[in-house]
C-alpha positions in Angstrom: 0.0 0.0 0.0 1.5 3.4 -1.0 1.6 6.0 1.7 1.2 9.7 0.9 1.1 13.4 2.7 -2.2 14.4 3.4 -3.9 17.7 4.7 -6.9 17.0 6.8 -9.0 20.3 6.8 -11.9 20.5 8.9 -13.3 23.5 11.6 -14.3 20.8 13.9 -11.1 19.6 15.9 -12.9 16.2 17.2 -13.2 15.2 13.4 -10.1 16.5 12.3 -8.0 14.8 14.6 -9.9 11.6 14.8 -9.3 11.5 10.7 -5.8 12.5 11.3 -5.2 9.3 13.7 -6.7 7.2 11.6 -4.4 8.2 8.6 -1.6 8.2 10.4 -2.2 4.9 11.8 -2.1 3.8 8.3 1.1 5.4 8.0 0.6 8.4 6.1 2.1 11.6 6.7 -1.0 13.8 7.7 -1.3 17.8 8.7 -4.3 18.6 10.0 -5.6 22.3 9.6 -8.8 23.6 10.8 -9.6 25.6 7.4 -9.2 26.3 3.9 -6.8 29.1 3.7 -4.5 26.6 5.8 -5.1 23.8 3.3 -4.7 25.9 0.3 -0.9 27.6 1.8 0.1 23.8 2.7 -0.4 23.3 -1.4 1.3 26.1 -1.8 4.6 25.7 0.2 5.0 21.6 0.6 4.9 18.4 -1.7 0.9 17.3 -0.9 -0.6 14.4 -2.5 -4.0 14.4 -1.1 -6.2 17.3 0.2 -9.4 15.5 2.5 -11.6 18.8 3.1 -14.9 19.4 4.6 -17.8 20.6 2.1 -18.7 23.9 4.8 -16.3 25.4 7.0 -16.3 29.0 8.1 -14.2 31.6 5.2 -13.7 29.2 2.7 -15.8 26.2 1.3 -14.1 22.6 0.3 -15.4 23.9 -3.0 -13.5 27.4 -3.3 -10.4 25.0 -1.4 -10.7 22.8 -4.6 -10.5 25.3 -7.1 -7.9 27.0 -5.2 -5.7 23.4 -5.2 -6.5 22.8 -8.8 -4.8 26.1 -9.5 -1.7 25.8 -7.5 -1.3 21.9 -8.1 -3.4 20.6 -10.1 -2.3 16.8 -9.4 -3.1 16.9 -6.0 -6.4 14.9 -5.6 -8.7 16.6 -3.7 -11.4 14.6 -1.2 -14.9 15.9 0.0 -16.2 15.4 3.1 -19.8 16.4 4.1 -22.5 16.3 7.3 -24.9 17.7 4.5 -24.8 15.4 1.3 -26.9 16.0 -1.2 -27.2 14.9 -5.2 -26.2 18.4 -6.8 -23.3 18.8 -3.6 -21.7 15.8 -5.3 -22.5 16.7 -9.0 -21.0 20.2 -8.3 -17.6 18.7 -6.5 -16.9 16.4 -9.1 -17.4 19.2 -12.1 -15.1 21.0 -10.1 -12.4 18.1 -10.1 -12.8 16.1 -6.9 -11.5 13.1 -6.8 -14.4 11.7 -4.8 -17.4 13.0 -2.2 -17.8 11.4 0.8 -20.7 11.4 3.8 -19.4 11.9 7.5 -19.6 10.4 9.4 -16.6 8.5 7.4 -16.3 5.2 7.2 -12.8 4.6 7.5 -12.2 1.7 5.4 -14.0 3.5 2.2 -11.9 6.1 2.9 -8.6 4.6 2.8 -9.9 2.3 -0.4 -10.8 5.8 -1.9 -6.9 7.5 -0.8 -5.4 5.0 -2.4 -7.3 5.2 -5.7 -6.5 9.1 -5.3 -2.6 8.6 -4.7 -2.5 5.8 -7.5 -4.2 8.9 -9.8 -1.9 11.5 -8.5 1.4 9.5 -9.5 0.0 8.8 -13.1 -0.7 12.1 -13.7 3.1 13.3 -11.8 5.0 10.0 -13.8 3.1 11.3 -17.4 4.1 15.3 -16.4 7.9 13.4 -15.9 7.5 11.3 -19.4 6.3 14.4 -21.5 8.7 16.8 -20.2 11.1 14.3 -20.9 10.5 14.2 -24.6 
């Protein structure tokens, strides 16, 4: 199983840290953030492959923390987390470019099935940036 960085952002702390335990447990390399300006600067200023955010936090939605991602790195996958799921939520988020939606509360084994799907995305896309700059 391929381990990865990961940037937890969430305004709730219980949820936060209880995803950030769980990650690390499975031996990722997690930073936990409690909003989207945070999540967006980590992009910014370290090597992220995956950005697990919460749909509605205070100053900055998982939506705008997308699009913000997708302009700064536009590899990193980027995971939805919502209290408030609806159809059009999840129809929105993945026109946007998420690389999935999920409903809290999280069911930790879905989530680590759907990190690794995400990390196996993010290195094709990095390995075929490599090959083409390459030729």
């Amino acid at each position: 199983m391929r381990t990865g960085v990961i940037v937890v952002a969430d305004d709730e702390e219980r949820q936060r840290e209880a995803l950030a335990r769980a990650l690390r447990a499975a031996g990722h390399t997690v930073w936990p953030v409690a909003g989207g300006m945070e999540a967006v600067e980590r992009v910014r200023t370290d090597a992220v492959d995956v950005v697990l955010t919460d749909l509605r936090m205070p100053g900055m939605s998982g939506i705008d923390v997308l699009r913000r991602v997708r302009e700064i790195q536009p590899e990193v996958a980027v995971i939805l987390l919502t209290a408030f799921g609806s159809v059009s939520g999840a129809v929105e988020a993945m026109k946007a470019g998420a690389a999935d939606y999920l409903m809290k509360p999280v069911d930790l084994d879905e989530l680590e099935v759907v990190i690794e799907r995400a990390l196996e995305r993010t290195d094709l896309v990095r390995e075929n940036r490599r090959l083409r700059r390459r030729l």
